[in-house]
Steps between C-alpha positions, in 0.01 A plus 500: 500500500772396232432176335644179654734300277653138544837383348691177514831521589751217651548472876839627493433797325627848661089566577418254563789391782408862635123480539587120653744670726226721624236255550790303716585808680067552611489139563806543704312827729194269535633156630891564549818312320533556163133509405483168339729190511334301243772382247445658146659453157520757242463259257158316662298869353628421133244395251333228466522373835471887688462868380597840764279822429611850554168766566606809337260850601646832298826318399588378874545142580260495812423144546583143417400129506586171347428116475665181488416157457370329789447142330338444222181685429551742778709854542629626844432907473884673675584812572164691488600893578366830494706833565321671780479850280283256239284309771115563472525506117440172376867379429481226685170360364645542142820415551283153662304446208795534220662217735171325488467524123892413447427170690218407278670560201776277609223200568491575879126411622552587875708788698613527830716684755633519861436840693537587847217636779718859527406611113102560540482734175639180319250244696211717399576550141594134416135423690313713282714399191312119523794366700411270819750332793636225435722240710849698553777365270822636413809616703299653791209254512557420854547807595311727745308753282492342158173479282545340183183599220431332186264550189402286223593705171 
């Protein structure tokens, strides 16, 4: 198995916007509409107050993830993705922990995110990652579905 590696790029990168357009399009399968609604700003994942990850395996951009501030201490983890050719491989779990460790090195002490009940894979890793639910916040908190998880950093 090639060796994972993690690079910062901006939001509105080329690969980034295409990995993003992919995790909108397997959102979109799984719960209908365009995947996700929640209003997002390019400029809300630029350092100091956010950071967006691209997973490379072999050369190819396979997976993604970012943060942004959510107050003052805390970072709200966006746009978590994993190609399905790269799933099974530990992407997502490092592509987790380089948002993790970007948050902390911005003074973050807390993380958190909003998921829904249709991605399992994602429930299950962010469980065994340390992360527990949480009262929903966010754009779908009062909707039908959404689990919220947070972990102290």
């Amino acid at each position: 198995m090639s060796e994972i590696e993690i690079r910062a790029v901006r939001f509105d990168a080329p690969v980034a916007q295409q990995l993003i357009h992919a995790a909108l399009t397997d959102l979109a399968v799984r719960y209908g509409g365009n995947g996700d609604d929640t209003p997002v700003d390019a400029t809300e994942f630029e350092p100091p107050d956010g950071a967006f990850l691209v997973a490379y395996l072999a050369g190819e951009p396979v997976g993604c993830g970012g943060w942004r501030s959510h107050g003052t201490d805390c970072a709200e983890v966006k746009r978590m993705y994993t190609a399905p050719t790269a799933r099974g491989r530990g992407v997502a779990r490092a592509v987790l922990t380089a948002v993790e460790r970007s948050a902390r090195e911005q003074g973050r002490k807390r993380v958190v995110l909003e998921c829904g009940d249709k991605q399992p894979e994602a429930i299950a890793m962010y469980a065994s990652a340390g992360y527990e639910r949480i009262p929903n916040f966010g754009f779908y908190k009062d909707e039908e579905g959404c689990v919220s998880f947070g972990r102290t950093l």
